[in-house]
Steps between C-alpha positions, in 0.01 A plus 500: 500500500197772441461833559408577836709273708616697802733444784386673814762610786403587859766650799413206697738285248236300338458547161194310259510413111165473307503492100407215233696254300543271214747308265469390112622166643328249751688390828662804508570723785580935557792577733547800692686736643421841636801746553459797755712787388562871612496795354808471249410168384748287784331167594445521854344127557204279379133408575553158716327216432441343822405196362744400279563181394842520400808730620400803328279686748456770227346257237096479461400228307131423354419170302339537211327176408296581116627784270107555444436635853599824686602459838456753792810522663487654884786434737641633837833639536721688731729808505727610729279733669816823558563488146105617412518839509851477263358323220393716194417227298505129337688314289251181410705208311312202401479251221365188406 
């Protein structure tokens, strides 16, 4: 992942992710999950993927196809909507 990637949070509960990707390997593939915590460091919930493809509503997924090519990665997610104005910060955790 590069510099610059950014998670953006609104009070209405949606919540966007826009940063770019790549792997050393082909047919690979980034998963993610982005943590909402307060102000000493307790997880209060996830970004939900809404489109999940599996049962983990919390995992973003992005394909990545050639190891020579950066990918733009932009998804959608969702927040519960009474916990914005508790969270202090994020806990990203993703890996190839």
């Amino acid at each position: 992942m590069f510099h610059g990637a950014t998670w953006t949070l609104n009070s209405n509960g949606t919540a966007s992710f826009d940063g770019t990707v790549t792997s050393s390997d082909d047919k690979d593939a980034w998963l993610m999950h982005a943590d909402l915590l307060d102000s000493n460091g307790a997880v209060m919930g996830s970004v939900i993927n809404p489109n999940a493809i599996d049962n983990d509503k919390a995992k973003f997924i992005k394909g990545l196809p050639n190891h020579r090519d950066q990918y733009r990665w932009i998804v959608s997610g969702k927040i519960d909507p009474n916990l914005f104005g508790k969270i202090n910060s994020m806990r990203l955790r993703s890996h190839c």
